[in-house]
LUMBA-13668 format. One record per residue (C-alpha): x, y, z; residue number from 1; chain. Coordinates in nm, 4 decimals. Layout:
# residues N
+----------+----------+----------+------+-------+
|        u |        v |        w | resi | chain |
+----------+----------+----------+------+-------+
|        X |        Y |        Z |  NUM |     A |
...
+----------+----------+----------+------+-------+
# end
This chain:
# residues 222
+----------+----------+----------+------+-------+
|        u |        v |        w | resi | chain |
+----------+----------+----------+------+-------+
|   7.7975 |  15.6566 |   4.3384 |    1 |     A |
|   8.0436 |  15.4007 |   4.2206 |    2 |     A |
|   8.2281 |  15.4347 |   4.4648 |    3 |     A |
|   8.0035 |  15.4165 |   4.7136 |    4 |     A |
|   7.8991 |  15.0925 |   4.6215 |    5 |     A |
|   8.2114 |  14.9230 |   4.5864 |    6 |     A |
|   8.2751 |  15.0351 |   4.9548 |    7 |     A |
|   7.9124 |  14.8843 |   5.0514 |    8 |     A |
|   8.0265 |  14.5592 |   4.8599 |    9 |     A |
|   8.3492 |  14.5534 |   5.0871 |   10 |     A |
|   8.1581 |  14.6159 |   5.4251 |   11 |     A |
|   7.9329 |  14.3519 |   5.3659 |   12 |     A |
|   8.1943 |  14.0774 |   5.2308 |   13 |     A |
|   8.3860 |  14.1733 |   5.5697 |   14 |     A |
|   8.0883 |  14.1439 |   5.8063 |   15 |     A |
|   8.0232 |  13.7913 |   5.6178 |   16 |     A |
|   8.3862 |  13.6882 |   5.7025 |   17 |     A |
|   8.3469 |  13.7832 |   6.0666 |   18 |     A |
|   8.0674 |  13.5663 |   6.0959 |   19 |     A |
|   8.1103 |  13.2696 |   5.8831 |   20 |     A |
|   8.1437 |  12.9788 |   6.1431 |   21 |     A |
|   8.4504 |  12.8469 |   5.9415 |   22 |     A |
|   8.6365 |  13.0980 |   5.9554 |   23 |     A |
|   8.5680 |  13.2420 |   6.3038 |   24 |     A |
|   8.5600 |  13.1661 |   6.6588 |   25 |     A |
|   8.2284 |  13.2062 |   6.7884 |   26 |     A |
|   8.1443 |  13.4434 |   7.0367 |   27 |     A |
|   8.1758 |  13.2137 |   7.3175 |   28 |     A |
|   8.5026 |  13.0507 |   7.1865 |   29 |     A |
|   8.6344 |  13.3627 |   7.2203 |   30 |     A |
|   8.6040 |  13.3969 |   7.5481 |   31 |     A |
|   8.7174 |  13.0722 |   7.6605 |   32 |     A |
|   8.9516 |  13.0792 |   7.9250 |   33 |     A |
|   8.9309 |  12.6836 |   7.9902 |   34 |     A |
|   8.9278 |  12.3714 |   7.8426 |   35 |     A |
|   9.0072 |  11.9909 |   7.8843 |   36 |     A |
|   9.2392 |  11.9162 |   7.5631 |   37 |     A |
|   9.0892 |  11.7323 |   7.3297 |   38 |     A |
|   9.4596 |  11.5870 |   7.2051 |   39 |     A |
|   9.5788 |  11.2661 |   7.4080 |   40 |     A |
|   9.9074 |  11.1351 |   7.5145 |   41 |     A |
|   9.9736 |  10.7470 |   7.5514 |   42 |     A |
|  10.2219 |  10.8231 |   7.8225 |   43 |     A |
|  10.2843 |  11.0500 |   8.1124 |   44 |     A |
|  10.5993 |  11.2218 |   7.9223 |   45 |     A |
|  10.4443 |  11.5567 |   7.7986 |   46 |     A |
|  10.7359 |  11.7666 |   7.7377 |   47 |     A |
|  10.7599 |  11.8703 |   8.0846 |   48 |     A |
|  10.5540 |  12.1520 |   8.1659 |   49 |     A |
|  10.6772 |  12.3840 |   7.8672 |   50 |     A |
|  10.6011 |  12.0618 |   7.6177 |   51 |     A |
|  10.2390 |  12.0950 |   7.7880 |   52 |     A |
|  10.1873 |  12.4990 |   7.8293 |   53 |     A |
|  10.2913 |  12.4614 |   7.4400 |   54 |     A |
|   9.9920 |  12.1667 |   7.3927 |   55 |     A |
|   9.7741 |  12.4385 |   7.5930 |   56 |     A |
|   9.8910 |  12.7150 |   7.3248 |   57 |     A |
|   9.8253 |  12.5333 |   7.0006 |   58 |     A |
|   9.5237 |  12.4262 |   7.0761 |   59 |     A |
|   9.4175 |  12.7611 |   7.2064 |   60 |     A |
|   9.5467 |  12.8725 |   6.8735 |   61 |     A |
|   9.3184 |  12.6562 |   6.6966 |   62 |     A |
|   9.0013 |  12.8308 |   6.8262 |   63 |     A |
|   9.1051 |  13.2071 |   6.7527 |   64 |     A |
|   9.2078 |  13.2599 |   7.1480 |   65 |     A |
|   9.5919 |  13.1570 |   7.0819 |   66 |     A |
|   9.6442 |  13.5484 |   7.2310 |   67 |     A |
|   9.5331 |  13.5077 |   7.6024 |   68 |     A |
|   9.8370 |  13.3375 |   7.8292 |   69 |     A |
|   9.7723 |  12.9625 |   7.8714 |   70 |     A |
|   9.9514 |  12.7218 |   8.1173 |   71 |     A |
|   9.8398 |  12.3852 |   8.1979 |   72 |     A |
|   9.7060 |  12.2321 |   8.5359 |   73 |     A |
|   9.9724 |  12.0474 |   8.6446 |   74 |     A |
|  10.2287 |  12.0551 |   8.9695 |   75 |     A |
|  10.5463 |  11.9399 |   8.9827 |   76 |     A |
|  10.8488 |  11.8965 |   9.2000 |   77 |     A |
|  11.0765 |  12.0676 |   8.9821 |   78 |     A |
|  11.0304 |  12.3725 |   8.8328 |   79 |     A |
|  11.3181 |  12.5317 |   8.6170 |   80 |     A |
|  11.1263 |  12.8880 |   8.6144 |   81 |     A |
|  11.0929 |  12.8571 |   8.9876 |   82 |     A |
|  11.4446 |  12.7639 |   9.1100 |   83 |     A |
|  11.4251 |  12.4037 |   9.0454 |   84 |     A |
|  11.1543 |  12.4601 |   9.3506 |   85 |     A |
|  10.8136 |  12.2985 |   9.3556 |   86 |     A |
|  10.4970 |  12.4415 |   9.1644 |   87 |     A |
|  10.1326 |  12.3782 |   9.2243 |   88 |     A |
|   9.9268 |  12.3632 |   8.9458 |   89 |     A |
|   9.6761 |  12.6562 |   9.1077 |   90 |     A |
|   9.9831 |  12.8624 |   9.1174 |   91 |     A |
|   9.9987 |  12.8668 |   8.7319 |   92 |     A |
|   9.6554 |  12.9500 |   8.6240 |   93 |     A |
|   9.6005 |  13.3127 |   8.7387 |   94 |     A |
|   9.3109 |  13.3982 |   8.9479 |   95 |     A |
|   8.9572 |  13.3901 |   8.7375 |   96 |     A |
|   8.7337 |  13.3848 |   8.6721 |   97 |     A |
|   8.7126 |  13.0773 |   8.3805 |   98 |     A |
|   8.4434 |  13.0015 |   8.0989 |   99 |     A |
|   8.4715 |  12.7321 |   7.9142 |  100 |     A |
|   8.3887 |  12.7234 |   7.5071 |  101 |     A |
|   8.0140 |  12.7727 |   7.5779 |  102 |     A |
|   8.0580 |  13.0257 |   7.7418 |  103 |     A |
|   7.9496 |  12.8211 |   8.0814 |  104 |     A |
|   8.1117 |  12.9758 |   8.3662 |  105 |     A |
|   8.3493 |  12.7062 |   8.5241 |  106 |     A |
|   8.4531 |  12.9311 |   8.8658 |  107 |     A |
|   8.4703 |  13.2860 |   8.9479 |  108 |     A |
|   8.8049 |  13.2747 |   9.1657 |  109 |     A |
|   9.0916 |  13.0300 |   9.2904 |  110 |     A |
|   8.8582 |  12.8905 |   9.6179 |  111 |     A |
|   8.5289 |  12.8213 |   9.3734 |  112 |     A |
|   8.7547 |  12.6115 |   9.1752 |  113 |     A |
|   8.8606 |  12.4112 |   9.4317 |  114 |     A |
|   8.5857 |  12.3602 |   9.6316 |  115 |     A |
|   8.3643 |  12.2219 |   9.3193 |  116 |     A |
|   8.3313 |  11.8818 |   9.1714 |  117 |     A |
|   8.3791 |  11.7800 |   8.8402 |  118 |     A |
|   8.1183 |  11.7646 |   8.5539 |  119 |     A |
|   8.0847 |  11.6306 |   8.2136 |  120 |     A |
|   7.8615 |  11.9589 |   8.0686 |  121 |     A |
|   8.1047 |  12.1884 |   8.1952 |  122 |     A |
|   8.4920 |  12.0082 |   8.1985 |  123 |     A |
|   8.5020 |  12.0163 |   7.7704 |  124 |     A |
|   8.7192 |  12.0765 |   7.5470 |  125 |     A |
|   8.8283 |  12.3370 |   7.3357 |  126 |     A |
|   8.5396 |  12.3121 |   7.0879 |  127 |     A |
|   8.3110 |  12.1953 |   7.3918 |  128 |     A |
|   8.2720 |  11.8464 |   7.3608 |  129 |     A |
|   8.2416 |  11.6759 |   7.6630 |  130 |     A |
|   8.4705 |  11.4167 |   7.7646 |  131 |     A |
|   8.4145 |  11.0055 |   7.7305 |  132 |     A |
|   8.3361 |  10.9063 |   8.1009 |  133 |     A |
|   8.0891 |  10.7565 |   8.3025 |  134 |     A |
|   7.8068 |  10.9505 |   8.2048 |  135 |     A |
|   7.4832 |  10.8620 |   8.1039 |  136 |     A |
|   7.5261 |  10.8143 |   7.7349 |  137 |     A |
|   7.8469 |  10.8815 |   7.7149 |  138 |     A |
|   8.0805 |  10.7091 |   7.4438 |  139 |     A |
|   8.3618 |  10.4165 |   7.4921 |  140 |     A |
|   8.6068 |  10.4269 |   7.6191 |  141 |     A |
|   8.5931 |  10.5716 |   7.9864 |  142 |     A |
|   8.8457 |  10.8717 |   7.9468 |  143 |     A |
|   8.7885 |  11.1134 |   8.2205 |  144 |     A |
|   9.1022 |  11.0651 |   8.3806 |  145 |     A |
|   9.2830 |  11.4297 |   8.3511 |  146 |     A |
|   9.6079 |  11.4192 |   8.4625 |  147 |     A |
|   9.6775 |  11.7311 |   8.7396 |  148 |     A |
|   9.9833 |  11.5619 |   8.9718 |  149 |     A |
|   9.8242 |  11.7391 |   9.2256 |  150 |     A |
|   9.5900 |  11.7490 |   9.5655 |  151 |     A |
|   9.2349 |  11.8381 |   9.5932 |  152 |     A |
|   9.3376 |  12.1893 |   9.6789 |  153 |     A |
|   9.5473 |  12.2336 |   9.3928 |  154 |     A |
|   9.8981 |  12.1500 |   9.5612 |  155 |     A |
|  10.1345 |  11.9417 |   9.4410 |  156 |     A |
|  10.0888 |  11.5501 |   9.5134 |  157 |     A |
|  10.4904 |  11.4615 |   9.5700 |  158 |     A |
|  10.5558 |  11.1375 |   9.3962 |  159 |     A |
|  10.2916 |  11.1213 |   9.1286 |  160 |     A |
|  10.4070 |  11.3678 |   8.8174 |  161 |     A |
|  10.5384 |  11.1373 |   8.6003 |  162 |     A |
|  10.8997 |  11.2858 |   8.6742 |  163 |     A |
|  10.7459 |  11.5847 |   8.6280 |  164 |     A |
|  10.6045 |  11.4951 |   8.2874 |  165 |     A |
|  10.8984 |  11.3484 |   8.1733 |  166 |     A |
|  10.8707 |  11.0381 |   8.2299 |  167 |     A |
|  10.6898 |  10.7133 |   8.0772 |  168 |     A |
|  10.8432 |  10.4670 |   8.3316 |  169 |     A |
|  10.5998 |  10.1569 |   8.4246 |  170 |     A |
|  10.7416 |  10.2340 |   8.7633 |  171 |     A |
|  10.5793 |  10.5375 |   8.7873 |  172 |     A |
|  10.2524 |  10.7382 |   8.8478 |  173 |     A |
|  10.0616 |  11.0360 |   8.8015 |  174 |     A |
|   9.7498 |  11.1816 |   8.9987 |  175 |     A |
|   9.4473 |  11.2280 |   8.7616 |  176 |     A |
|   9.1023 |  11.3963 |   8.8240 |  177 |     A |
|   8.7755 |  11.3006 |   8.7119 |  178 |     A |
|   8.6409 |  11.5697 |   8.4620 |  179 |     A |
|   8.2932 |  11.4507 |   8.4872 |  180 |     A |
|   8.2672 |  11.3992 |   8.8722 |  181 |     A |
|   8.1604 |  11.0423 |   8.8383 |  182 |     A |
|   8.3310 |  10.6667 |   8.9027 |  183 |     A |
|   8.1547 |  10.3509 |   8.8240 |  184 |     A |
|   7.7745 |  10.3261 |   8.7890 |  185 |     A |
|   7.8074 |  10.7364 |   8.8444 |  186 |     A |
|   7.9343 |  10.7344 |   9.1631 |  187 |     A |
|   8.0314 |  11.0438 |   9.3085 |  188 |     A |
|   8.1674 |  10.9098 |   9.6848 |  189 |     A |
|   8.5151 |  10.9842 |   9.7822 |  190 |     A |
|   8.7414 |  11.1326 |   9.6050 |  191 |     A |
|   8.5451 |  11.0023 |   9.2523 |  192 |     A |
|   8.3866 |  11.3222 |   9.2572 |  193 |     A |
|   8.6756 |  11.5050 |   9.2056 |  194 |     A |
|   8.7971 |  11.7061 |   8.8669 |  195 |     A |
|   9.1650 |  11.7183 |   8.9936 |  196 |     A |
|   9.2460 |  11.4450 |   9.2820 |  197 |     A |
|   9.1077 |  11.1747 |   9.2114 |  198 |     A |
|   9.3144 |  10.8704 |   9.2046 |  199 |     A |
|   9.6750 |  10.7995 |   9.0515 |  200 |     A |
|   9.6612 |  10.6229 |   8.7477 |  201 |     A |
|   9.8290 |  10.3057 |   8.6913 |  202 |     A |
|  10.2086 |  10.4359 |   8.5680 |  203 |     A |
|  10.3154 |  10.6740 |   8.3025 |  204 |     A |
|  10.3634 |  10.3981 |   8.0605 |  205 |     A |
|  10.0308 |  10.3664 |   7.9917 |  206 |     A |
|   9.7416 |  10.6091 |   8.0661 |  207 |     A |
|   9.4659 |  10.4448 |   7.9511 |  208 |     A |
|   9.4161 |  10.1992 |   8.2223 |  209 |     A |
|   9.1662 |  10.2794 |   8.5256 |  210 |     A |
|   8.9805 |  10.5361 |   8.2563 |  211 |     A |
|   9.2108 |  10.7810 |   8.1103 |  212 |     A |
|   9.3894 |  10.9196 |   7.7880 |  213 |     A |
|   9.6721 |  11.1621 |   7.8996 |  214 |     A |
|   9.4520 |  11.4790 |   7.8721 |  215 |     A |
|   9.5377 |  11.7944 |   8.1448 |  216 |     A |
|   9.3312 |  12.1279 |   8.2379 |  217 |     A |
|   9.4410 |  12.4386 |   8.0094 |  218 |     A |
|   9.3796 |  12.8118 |   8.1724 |  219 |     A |
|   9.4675 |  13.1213 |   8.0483 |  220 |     A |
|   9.6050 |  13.3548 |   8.3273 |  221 |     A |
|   9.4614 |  13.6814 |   8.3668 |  222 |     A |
+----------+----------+----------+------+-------+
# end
């Protein structure tokens, strides 16, 4: 009978653990297979893309879904792993479908990605917050530009990496999406709309001018 209880006590104090919010990733965390990170960089130098499929790791780590294979959205026009050959940043990410930390489904495949536009309820980060932009309500200062290095379609925008995130050279520039969809006044013309293509920012010196903070996409492959 002792024993019994003493096993009882055990189960219980176990099934606590498991679902004591400060200890655990919630359900939905633990599914996440995006986010926007919610760390910054002042400049466009990020490691290259192992310094930023590293950020992409820790802060997946963070959550409880350090496990599942992350790489970051970015392209670049030199890729050590691929025969110093370019890489797009929708060759890195796997295939889908993504969530994000609510559990909000983000795309089902490579083309629904793509073909969507950015928004500030569902382009959060890694404990779902969303990101400062242009939103209604939304905090100062404007940072919703995510840099990607890379077109619309998820190819690689030659000239506008950073040096392939190495770089944080007033002489260059990096391509950055909007993660909430919206420019000025929440205008969505053009390319404004746009979670990855957006505009190039104004070098890698500096990338909080024109709205941004040096955040990137994370995926986890599947």
């Amino acid at each position: 009978m002792i024993r019994l209880s003493i096993l009882v006590a055990i189960v219980m104090a176990s099934s606590c653990a498991d679902n004591d919010p400060a200890t655990s990733p919630s359900r939905s965390a633990r599914t996440m297979t995006f986010f926007v990170t919610s760390a910054r960089s002042t400049t466009g130098n990020l490691g290259g893309l192992a310094g930023a499929d590293r950020l992409c790791d820790s802060l997946a780590d963070a959550t409880g879904v350090g496990y599942k294979t992350w790489r970051a959205y970015l392209s670049v026009e030199r890729d050590a792993d691929n025969g110093n050959r370019s890489t797009d940043a929708r060759s890195r990410i796997g295939n889908g479908p993504w969530v994000n930390a609510a559990g909000v489904l983000v795309a089902r495949n490579l083309t629904e990605l793509h073909s969507r536009t950015g928004a500030s309820t569902v382009f959060v980060d890694e404990r779902g917050r969303p990101i400062n932009g242009q939103w209604t309500g939304s905090p100062s200062p404007v940072e919703h530009d995510i840099l990607t290095g890379s077109r619309a379609d998820g190819t690689l925008m030659p000239g506008l990496t950073c040096g392939d995130w190495t770089s944080a050279s007033t002489t260059m520039q990096a391509q950055v999406g909007h993660s909430d969809g919206l420019g000025p006044n929440g205008d969505t013309s053009g390319g404004l709309s746009s979670w990855n293509s957006a505009h190039a920012n104004q070098n890698c010196a500096n990338t909080a001018p024109r709205g941004g903070a040096g955040r990137i996409y994370c995926f986890a492959r599947n």
